[in-house]
C-alpha positions, 0 to 999 in steps of 0.5 A: 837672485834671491838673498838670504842672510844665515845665523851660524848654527842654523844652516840647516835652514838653507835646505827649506830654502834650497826647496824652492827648486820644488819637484815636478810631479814625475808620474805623467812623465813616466807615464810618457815614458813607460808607454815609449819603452813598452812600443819599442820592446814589441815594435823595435826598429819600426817604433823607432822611426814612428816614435822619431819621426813624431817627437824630433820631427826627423824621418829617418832612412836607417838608425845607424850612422854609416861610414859614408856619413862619418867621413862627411861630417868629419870633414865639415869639423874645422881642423883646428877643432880636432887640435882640441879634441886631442888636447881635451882626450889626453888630458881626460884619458891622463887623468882616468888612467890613474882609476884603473884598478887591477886584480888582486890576491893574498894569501892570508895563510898558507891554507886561505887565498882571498882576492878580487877579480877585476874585469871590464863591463863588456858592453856600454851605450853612451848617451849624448844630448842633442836639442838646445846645444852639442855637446863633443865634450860629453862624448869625450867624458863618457867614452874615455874612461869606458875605453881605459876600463876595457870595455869592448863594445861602446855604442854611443846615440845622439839626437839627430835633427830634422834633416836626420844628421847628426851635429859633426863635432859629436861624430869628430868627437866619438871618433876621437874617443874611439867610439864603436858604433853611433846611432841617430836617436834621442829620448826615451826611445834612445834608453829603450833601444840600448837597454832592450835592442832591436834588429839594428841596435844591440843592447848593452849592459849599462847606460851612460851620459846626462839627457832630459826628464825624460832621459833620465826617468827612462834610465831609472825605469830601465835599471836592473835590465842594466845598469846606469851611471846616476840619474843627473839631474839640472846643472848646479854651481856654488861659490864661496867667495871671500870678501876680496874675490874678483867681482866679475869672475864670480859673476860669469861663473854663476852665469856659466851655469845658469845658461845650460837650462831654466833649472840650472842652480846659481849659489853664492856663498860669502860671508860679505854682504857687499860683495854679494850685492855687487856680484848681483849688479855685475851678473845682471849687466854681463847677463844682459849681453848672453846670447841664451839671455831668456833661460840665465835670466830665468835661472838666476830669477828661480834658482839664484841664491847669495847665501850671507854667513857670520864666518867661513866655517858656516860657509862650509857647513852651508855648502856641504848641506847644499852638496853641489855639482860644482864648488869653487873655492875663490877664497885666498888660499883655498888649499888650507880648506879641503878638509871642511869639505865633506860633499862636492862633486868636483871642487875648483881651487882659486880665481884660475880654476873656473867651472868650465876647465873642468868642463871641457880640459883639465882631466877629471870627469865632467860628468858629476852628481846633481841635485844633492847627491853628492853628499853619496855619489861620486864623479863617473870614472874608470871604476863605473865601467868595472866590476869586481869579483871576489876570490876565496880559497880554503884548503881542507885544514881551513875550512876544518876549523871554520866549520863549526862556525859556518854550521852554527851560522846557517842553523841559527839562520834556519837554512839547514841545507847550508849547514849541510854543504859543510858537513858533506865535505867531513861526512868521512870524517865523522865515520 
C-alpha cells in the first residue's frame, strides 16, 4: 500500500497518482466481443450453446432455467438463508419505495396544462455475475427497484457452471425479488441475447447488473438498441479516518473491497500519519488469514493507497477528486460533513456503518457508480426503470399570443416548415 503525503492546495496531485490504476487497451476486447455479438445476431440459440459451451465449458440442454430445476435448486438453499433473503428484499424494497415518482400536471393558466407522464420501461434483463463468486444480493439490488417501478417483464441471466446449473441462492434470490424468467448464460453473449434475442430469449428494453471487461464492453456497444444502467467498472473504497479511528475496523474495510478483484481500489485518507502506518501493519496481518489471500494481497500491492493530508478539509477535497464508489466517514461526528462531500456514491457514517451493510442489508442500492463517475452518476434506483414523458396543452388564445415567437424562432433557425405548422392554425385568421 503505497503512501503519499498531499500539501493543501495541491490535491489535484492525487489524480496522477490515482493514474497508476492505468486503462488496459480495450480495442482487442472489443473486438472479442463485437465478433460474439454479430454470431449470436445471425446464429441465435445455436451460437449460444457454441459460444457457452467454448468460453464456460458448459454443454447446455436448453438456455431457460425450467421449473423442474427451480424447484430443486430451492430446496438445496438452506431455510435459515430465505430468513435473510427476506430480511435484505424488505429493507431494499422499503427504501426504493420512496423513489417512485408519479405523473404530474399543472395548470399554468386556464388556457396552458404542462405536466409529465410517468410509465414503467416495459421490459428488463438483469445481469448477475458468476465465475469467482455468487452474488443473490445482486439479483435483490437489481430486480427490487425494477419491480417497484412497474416493470412488466424481468428476465434475469446468470453464468451457469460446467455441470449447466446455476448457484441455488442466485435462483432463491430471484425468486424472492420476483424474477420473471431466468436464463443460464454469462458474458457477451448473455448482453447479446437480451439486447438482440433469439428463439428462446426475448429481447428487452435495457440491461442491468455489474460483469467483467467483457460484460461491460458488451453493454457499452450494445447501448442505443437498448439502454443500460452505467458501465461498472472494479470495486473502490475510500476511508477518511480520524486520528482516533478504530485501527482494526479500517483495516478490514479496505480489505472488504480488495477481495472482490485484482483491481479492486483501497484509499485511506487521514490527516495522521501514525494511523495510517498502523492500518497498514493490521491490514497485512488480518490480510494473511483471507481465504481470496492472492487477489486482496494483490489489490492492496496495485491499488492500495494512504493518502496523508495538512487537515480535514483537504481530506474532503482529495475524496471528492477521487469520487468514489464507497466513502466511509470514520471520523467522530461525520454528520456535521455531509456538506464537504460533493462526489460519492454511497456514503457510510461512523465505526457502525461499514461497507458491507450497504452491500447486502440496509436498503439503498448496491449497485454504485466506479472508477470516478461518481462525480456525474448516481446509485441505480427506481427512476432508471422509468421514463417520463412531457405533457403540453394550449388552447387557441395561448398559442395565439405565442405564435409569433415560435415563427420567429424557426425562420431564424431556417426551418420554415415549423413556422408554417403555426400559421396553419390562424390561416382564417388572417383572411
Amino acid at each position: 500500500m503505497k503512501v503519499i503525503k498531499v500539501q493543501k492546495g495541491y490535491e489535484e496531485k492525487v489524480l496522477k497518482e490515482l493514474k497508476n490504476r492505468k486503462e488496459e487497451d480495450l480495442s482487442t476486447v472489443d473486438t472479442v466481443v463485437r465478433d460474439i455479438i454479430l454470431k449470436v445476431i445471425k446464429g441465435g440459440d445455436e451460437a449460444l450453446f457454441d459460444i457457452t459451451r467454448e468460453l464456460d465449458g458448459a454443454d447446455l440442454n436448453d438456455l431457460k432455467v425450467t421449473e423442474p430445476e427451480v424447484e430443486q435448486a430451492l430446496q438445496e438453499v438452506d431455510k435459515d438463508f430465505f430468513c435473510v433473503l427476506k430480511k435484505a428484499s424488505d429493507n431494499i424494497r422499503s427504501y426504493h419505495e420512496k423513489q417512485y415518482e408519479k405523473s404530474w400536471k399543472y395548470e399554468k393558466s386556464k388556457d396552458i396544462v404542462l405536466g409529465q407522464l410517468i410509465n414503467p420501461i416495459e421490459s428488463v434483463g438483469v445481469y448477475v455475475p458468476g465465475g469467482k463468486a455468487a452474488y443473490p444480493s445482486t439479483v435483490l439490488m437489481n430486480v427490487i427497484p425494477a419491480k417497484i417501478a412497474g416493470v412488466n417483464r424481468i428476465a434475469m441471466t446468470t453464468p451457469a457452471g460446467k455441470d449447466g446449473k446455476i448457484n441455488p441462492a442466485i435462483i432463491a434470490a430471484a425468486k424472492t425479488a420476483g424474477v420473471d424468467e431466468i436464463y443460464k448464460l454469462g458474458g457477451a453473449q448473455a448482453v447479446a441475447a437480451f439486447a438482440y434475442g433469439s428463439k428462446t430469449i426475448r429481447p428487452v428494453k435495457k440491461i442491468v447488473g455489474p460483469g467483467n471487461i467483457y460484460v461491460a464492453r458488451a453493454k457499452k456497444i450494445v447501448y442505443g438498441t437498448v439502454d443500460i444502467d452505467m458501465i461498472a467498472g472494479p470495486s473502490e473504497i475510500c476511508i477518511i479516518a480520524g486520528k482516533n479511528a478504530d485501527i482494526a475496523c479500517v483495516a478490514a474495510d479496505l480489505l472488504s473491497q480488495a477481495e472482490h478483484d485484482e483491481m479492486a481500489a483501497s484509499i485511506l485518507i487521514t490527516t495522521c500519519e501514525e494511523l495510517a502506518e498502523k492500518v497498514i501493519q493490521e491490514a497485512a496481518s488480518q490480510m494473511s488469514m483471507l481465504p481470496r489471500l492472492h487477489i486482496a494481497q494483490k489489490s492492496m500491492e496495485q491499488n492500495g493507497i494512504a493518502f496523508i493530508t495538512e487537515d480535514m478539509d483537504s481530506a474532503f477535497t482529495v475524496s471528492n477528486l477521487i469520487a468514489p464508489e464507497h466513502l466511509e466517514l470514520m471520523i467522530e461526528d461525520p454528520f456535521q460533513y455531509l456538506n464537504h462531500i460533493r462526489n460519492a456514491g454511497a456514503v457510510f457514517l461512523g465505526k457502525y456503518s461499514p461497507e458491507p451493510l450497504g452491500d447486502y442489508m440496509a436498503g439503498p442500492n448496491h449497485t454504485l457508480p466506479t472508477g470516478g463517475t461518481a462525480s456525474f452518476a448516481s446509485p441505480l434506483g427506481v427512476y432508471d426503470f422509468l421514463k417520463r414523458s412531457s405533457l403540453i396543452y394550449y388552447s387557441k388564445k395561448a398559442l395565439s399570443a405565442e405564435k409569433d415567437y415560435i415563427i420567429d424562432f424557426a425562420e431564424k433557425e431556417g426551418l420554415t416548415a415549423h413556422g408554417n405548422a403555426i400559421r396553419a392554425r390562424f390561416k382564417e385568421d388572417n383572411m
